[in-house]
N, C-alpha and C positions, 0 to 999 in steps of 0.2 A: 462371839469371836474369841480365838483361842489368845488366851493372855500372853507374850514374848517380849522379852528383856533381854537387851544385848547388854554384855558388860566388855570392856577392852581395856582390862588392866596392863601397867607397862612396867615391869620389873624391871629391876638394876643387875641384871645380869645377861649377857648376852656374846659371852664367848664359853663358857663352860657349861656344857651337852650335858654332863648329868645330874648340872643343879636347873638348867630348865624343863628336862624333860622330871625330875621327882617332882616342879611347882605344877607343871600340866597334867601331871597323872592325881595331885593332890586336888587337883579340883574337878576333875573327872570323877574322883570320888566324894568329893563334897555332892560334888549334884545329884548322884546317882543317890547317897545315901540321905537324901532330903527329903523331908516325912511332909508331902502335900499330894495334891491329887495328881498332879502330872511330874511325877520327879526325873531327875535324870536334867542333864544340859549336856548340848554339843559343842565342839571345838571345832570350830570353823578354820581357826587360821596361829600359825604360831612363827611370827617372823623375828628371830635374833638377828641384831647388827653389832658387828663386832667392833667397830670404831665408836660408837655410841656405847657400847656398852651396855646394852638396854634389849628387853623383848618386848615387843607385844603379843599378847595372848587377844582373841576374839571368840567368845565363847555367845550362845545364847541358850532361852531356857524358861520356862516360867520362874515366875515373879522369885517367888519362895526357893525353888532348887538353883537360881542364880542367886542367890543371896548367900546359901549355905555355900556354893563351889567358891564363892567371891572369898569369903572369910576364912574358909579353907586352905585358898593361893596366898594371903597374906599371912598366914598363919606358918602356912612354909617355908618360902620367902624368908620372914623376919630368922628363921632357923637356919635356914644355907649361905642367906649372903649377909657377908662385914663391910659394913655401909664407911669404916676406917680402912677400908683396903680401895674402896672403889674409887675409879677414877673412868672418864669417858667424857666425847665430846658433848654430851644432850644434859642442857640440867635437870639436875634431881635433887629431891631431899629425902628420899627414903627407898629401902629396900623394895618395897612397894611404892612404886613414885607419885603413881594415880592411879584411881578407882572409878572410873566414872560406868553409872548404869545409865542408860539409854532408853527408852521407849521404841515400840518397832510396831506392836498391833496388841488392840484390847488395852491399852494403859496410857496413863498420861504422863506429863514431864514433873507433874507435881508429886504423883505416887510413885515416881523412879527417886524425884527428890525426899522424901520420908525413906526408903530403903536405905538410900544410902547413909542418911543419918543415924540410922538405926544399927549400920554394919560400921560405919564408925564407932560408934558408942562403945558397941560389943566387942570390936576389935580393941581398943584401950584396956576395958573395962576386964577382957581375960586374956588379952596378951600384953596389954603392958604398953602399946606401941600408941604414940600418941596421933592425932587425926586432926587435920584441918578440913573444914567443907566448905568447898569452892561450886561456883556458875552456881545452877539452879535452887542445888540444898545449901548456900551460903547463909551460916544465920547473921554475918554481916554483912554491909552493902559491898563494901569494898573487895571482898572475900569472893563477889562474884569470878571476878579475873585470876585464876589459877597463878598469874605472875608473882602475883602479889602473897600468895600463900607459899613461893616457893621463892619468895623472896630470899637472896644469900645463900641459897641450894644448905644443902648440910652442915656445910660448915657455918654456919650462923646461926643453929638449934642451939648451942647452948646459950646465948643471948639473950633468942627470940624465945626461949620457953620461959622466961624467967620476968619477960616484958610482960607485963595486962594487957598493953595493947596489945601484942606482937602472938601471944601465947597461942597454943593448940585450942581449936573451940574442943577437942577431950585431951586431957594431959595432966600431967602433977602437978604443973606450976615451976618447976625444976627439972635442968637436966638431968635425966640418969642415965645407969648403963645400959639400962634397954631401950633409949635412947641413941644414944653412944652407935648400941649395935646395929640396930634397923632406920636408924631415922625414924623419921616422921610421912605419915603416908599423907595423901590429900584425897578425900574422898568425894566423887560429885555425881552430880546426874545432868547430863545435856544433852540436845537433840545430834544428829548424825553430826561427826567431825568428817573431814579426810585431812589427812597425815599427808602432807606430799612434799617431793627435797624434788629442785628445780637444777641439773649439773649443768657449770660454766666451764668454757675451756680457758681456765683461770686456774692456780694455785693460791691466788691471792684472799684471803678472808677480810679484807678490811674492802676491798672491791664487790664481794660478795655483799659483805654487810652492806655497803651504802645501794645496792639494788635492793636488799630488803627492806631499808627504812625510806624507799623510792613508794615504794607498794604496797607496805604493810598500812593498816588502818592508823596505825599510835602514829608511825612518822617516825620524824627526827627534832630533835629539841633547835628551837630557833636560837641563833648566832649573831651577834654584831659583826661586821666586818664580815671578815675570813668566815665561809659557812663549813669546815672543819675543827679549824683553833679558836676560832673567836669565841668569846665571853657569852654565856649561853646565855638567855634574857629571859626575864622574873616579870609575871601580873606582879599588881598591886599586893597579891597575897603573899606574893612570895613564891607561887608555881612556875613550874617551868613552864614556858611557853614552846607550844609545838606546830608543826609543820605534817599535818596530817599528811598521809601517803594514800594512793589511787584505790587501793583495792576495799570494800566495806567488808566488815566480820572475817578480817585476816591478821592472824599476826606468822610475824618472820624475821628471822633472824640467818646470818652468815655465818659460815664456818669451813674448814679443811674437812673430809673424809680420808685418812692416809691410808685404809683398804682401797680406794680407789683413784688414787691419788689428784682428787681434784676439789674445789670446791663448790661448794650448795649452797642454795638458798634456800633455807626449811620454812616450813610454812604450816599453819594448823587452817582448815578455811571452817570460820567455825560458824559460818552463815552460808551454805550451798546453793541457799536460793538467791540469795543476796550476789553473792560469789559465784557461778559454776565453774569446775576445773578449769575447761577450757578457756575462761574469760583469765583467769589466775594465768594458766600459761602463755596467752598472748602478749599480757600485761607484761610478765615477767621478763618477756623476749624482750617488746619495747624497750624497758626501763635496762635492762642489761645491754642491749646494742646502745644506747643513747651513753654508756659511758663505754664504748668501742668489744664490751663483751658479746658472747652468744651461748645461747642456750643451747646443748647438746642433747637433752633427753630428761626424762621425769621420773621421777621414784616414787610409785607411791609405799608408802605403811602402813601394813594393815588391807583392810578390807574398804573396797565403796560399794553404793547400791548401785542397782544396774543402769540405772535412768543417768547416774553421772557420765558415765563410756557412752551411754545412748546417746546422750544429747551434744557430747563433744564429737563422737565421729557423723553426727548431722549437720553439726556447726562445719567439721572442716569440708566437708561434702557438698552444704550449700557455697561456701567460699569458693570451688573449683566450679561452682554451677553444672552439678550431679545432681541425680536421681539420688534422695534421699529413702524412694519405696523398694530398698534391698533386703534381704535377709538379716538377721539380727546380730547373724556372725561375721557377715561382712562389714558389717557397721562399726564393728568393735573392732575389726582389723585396721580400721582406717582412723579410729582413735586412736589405737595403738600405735600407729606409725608415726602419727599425725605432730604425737606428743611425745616419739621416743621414748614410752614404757620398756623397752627392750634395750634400752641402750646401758643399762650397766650387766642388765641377767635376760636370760628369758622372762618374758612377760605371760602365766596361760588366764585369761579370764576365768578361768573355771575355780581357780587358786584365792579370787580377787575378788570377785564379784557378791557380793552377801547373798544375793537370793538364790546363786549356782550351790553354794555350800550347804543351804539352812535344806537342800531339795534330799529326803530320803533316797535313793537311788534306786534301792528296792523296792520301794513303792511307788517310785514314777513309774519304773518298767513294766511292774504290773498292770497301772492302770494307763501305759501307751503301748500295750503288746503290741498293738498293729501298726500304729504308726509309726515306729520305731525298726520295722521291718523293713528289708530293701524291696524293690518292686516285685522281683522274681518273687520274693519268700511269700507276699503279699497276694500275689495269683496263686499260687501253691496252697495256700492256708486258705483262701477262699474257696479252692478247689476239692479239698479234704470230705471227710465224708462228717466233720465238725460241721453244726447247722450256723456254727456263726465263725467268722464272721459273714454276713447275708448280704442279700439287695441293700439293707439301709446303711451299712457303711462304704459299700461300692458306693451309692448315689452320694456320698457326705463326696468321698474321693472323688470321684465325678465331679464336681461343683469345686473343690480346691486345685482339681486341672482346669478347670474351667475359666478360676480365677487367676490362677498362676498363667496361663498363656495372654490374659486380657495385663496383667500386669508384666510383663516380658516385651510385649508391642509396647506399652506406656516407657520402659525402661530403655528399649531402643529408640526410640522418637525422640527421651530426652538429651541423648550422646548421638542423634545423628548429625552428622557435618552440615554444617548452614542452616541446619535451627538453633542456635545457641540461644537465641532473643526466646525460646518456647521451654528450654529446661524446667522451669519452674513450675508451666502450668502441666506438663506429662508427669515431672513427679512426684504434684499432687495425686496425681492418676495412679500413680504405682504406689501411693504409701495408702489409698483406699483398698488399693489390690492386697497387699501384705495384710491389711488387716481380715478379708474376706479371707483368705487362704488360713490364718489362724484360728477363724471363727469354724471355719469347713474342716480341716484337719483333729481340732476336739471332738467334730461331733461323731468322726468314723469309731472312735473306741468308745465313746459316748453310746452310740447304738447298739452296737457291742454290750456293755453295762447294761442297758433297760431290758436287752433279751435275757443276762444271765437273770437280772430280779426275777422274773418270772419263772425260768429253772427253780430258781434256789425257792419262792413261793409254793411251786407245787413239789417245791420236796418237803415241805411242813408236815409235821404229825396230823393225825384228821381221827383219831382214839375217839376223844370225850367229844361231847357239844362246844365246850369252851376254844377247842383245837381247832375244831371245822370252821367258828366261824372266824378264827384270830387269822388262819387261812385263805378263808374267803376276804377276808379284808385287805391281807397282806396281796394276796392274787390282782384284787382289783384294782388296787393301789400301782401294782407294777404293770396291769396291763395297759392303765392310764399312764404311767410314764413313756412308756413301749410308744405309745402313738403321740403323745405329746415332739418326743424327739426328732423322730424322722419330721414332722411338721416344721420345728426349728430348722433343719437342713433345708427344706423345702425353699423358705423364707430368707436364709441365709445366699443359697444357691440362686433365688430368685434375682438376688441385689448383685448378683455381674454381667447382669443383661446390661444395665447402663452404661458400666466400663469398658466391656467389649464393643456395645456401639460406638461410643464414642473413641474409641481406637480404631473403626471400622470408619469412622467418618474423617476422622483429624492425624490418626497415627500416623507410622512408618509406612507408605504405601507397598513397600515390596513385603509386608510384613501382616498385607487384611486377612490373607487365608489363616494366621495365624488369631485373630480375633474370629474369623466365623466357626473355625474349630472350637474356640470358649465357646462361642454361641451354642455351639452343640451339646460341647458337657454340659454346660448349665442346664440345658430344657431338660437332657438325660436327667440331670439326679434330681430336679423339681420332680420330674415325672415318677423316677422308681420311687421316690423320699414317697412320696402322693401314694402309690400302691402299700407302703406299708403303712400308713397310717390308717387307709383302708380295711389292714386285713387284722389290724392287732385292736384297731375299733370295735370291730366285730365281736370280739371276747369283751367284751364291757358290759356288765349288766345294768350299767346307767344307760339306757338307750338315749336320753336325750341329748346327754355331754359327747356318746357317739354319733349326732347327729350332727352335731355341731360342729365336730372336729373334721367331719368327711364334707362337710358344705365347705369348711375354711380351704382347706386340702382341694375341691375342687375349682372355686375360683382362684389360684393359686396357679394350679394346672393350668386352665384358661389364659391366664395373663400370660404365663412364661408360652405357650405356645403359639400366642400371637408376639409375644416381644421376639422370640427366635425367629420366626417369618418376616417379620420386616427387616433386622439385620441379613438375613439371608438373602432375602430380596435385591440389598443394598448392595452388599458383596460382587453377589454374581450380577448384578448391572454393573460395578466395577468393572470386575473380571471379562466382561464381556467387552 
């Protein structure tokens, strides 16, 4: 598994265009010029706010070429911005405010925590800028809570560098002027955050605020009397005593935006499983109507994964009692609306979503040239005097119409008038169906792929002994993938016989002939998938593993042409 580290540094700079585009271009060259096996890092996302005064950068990367791009952004950073000029709504205490590296695939939270202590070190050690490490890589307890490392924001470095307790885990011990200039950075590693500001039709901040110490996990400090002026109350230790708030692994705080002239509740959710967006913004609305406010719309900062938008536009979708088995992009419209992402800017998923950014484009398109095409283009290209695309991606296609009409019946049945009491059980029906139709739409360019192996096989040198037989291996290799695939479609295409029947038995009844048409494609692309497995078996010089693959490939065939007979059966006794 390929190693990937997200970093999402957040600079104190975030109205001045070309001290953030020289810290983005500096770490596009950090990564590229980083001496590991996979060097180079991509910049996913780079969102300045100008009433915060802050950007975040989104960058990801192996391990090594995010570490060098990381040190490189604060390197630059500490050189463009004067942390004695800076002023903004978001606290900070340095030029580089925080560093946190993240885990995404191939690494753990522990080996993101050692980087970054490492890229603290380095960053003291040859610039000069002093480093606190916070959450994961805290080498104290307390240091886990970023709060608390940034405690008094900047203006309280020359104090806190001078405290033992208080000081930089890297620093002099003493304020300096490279202190002075940059601040102090905080450097950490934690799992996925989301950044999200909740707008109220409020100008008020101290209204603001008391919604976020409603929600937020810390609370609010407990009161005698008066629970605003009253005499805050002490344990036996001497702590404050608090009033924990509804939301777990959330903190938030209030504030004005005077670019948009309203105020927000910020929020960091820095537990998403604990938290999901959508629980954060229901919560928020409550707790904000319960003192006569409302929630107008959500900002997020930065980047989320796609399962966040996923599971929120299913949340608001089961609430309406909808079909949750829609398209992926409709789903994400319906977050989006759901939770007013659009209400200060355009909102594109594509801008937002981690997994849309981290996608090569020029190598998705490569490897979905067909699917990717419109219908026309699709008959046309199959039509060509090119040997592929062939029978085995027609029959993949075949099988994702197949699926897609059995989910369409599922989709109409759940929004038909006077079954509302059934939505639930039709939308399980459709989100079977969506997943069939993604499985079947892989496998058309997928097929595609095992034919070109085989090309590219017999176009090998065949000179020496050694050629012919690296050849022969590589040939036999792809011509066992070739039959393998179409079989996967077979099998694939097989599993919508079930949802078509049962759409043919329970669905939309003005809507069966639309399930016995699935029934159709289905047995079509079992059947064509079945002839290529047949014919690319044949080139096998393992005759045995060809024997086996045309036996499975036939009772296959078998089954799908008695499960199409009995839906069809069913149909036209309907229809009759």
């Amino acid at each position: 598994m390929e190693r990937i580290v997200e970093c999402v540094p957040n600079f104190s700079e975030g109205r001045n265009k070309e001290v953030i585009d020289a810290i983005v271009s500096a770490i596009e060259k950090g990564g590229a010029e980083a001496s590991c096996e996979t060097p180079g890092i991509k910049v996913l996302n780079v969102d300045p706010g100008e009433a915060t005064n802050r950007t975040v950068v989104t960058f990801t990367g192996s391990p090594e070429a995010v570490a060098e791009a990381a040190f490189a952004g604060v390197k630059c950073a500490g050189e463009l911005i004067d942390m004695r000029q800076h002023h903004g709504a978001h606290p900070r205490s340095g030029a580089t405010d925080v560093l946190p590296f993240i885990p995404v695939s191939g690494i753990t939270l522990e080996e993101c925590a050692e980087i970054a202590r490492s890229v603290a070190e380095r960053v003291y050690k040859e610039l000069g800028i002093p480093c606190y490490c916070y959450e994961a890589a805290a080498y104290k307890p307390e240091r886990k809570n970023l709060a608390v490392c940034r405690s008094g924001e900047y203006e309280a470095l020359p104090e806190k560098m001078s405290d033992p307790q208080r000081m930089p885990d890297f620093g002099p011990g003493e304020y300096t002027e490279k202190a002075a200039l940059s601040g102090a950075s905080n450097v950490g590693a934690r799992d996925f955050l989301i950044a999200v500001n909740f707008n109220l039709n409020t100008t008020s901040t101290r209204r603001a605020n008391a919604v976020a110490f409603d929600v937020r996990e810390k609370g609010r400090p407990k009161r005698e009397g008066n629970p605003i002026t009253g005499k805050i109350v002490k344990d036996e230790n001497g702590k404050t005593v608090m009033i924990p708030g509804t939301l777990k692994g959330c903190k938030a705080i209030g504030w004005f935006i005077d670019e948009y002239g309203t105020a927000q509740v910020s929020m960091n959710i820095t537990d998403i499983n604990a938290t999901p967006l959508h629980k954060a913004f229901e919560e928020v609305c409550r707790a904000a109507q319960a003192r006569g406010l409302r929630v107008t719309g959500t900002e997020i900062v930065g980047l989320v994964p796609k399962k966040t938008l996923i599971d929120a536009g299913k949340y608001f979708l089961e609430k309406q009692q909808r079909s949750t088995g829609i398209s992926e992009e409709e789903i994400l419209k319906i977050a989006v609306k759901s939770m007013g992402l659009d209400d200060l800017k355009p909102f594109d998923p594509k801008e937002k979503i981690i997994e849309y950014l981290m996608v090569d484009e020029a190598e998705a398109a490569k490897n979905e040239k067909l699917v990717r095409m419109t219908c026309k283009g699709f008959a046309y290209e199959t039509a060509s005097e090119s040997p592929a695309p062939g029978g085995g991606s027609v029959s993949a296609y075949m099988g994702a119409l197949g699926a897609a009409l059995g989910t369409m019946v599922a989709n109409l049945s759940s929004h038909k008038p006077g079954w509302d009491a059934r939505w639930k059980e039709f939308s399980d029906y459709a989100d079977e169906g969506q997943a069939l139709i993604g499985r079947l739409i892989a496998l058309v360019d997928e097929d595609t792929a095992a034919f070109n192996r085989i090309m590219a096989a017999l176009g090998m040198p065949k000179g020496s002994e050694e050629e012919k037989q690296a050849r022969a291996e590589a040939l036999e290799a792809a011509t066992l993938y070739a039959a393998q695939v179409p079989l996967k479609t077979m099998k694939a295409a097989c599993a919508v016989f079930p949802l078509v029947k049962a759409m043919a038995l329970e669905g939309n009844p003005n809507s069966i002939s639309d399930a016995g048409v699935g029934a159709l494609a289905a047995r079509a692309a079992v059947l064509g998938a079945g002839l290529n497995v047949k014919i690319n078996a044949g080139g096998l010089n393992d005759r045995q593993k060809a024997e086996e693959l045309c036996t499975e490939a036939e009772k296959i065939s078998q089954e799908a042409c008695a499960l199409e007979k009995e839906i069809m059966d069913l149909i036209n006794a309907k229809l009759a």
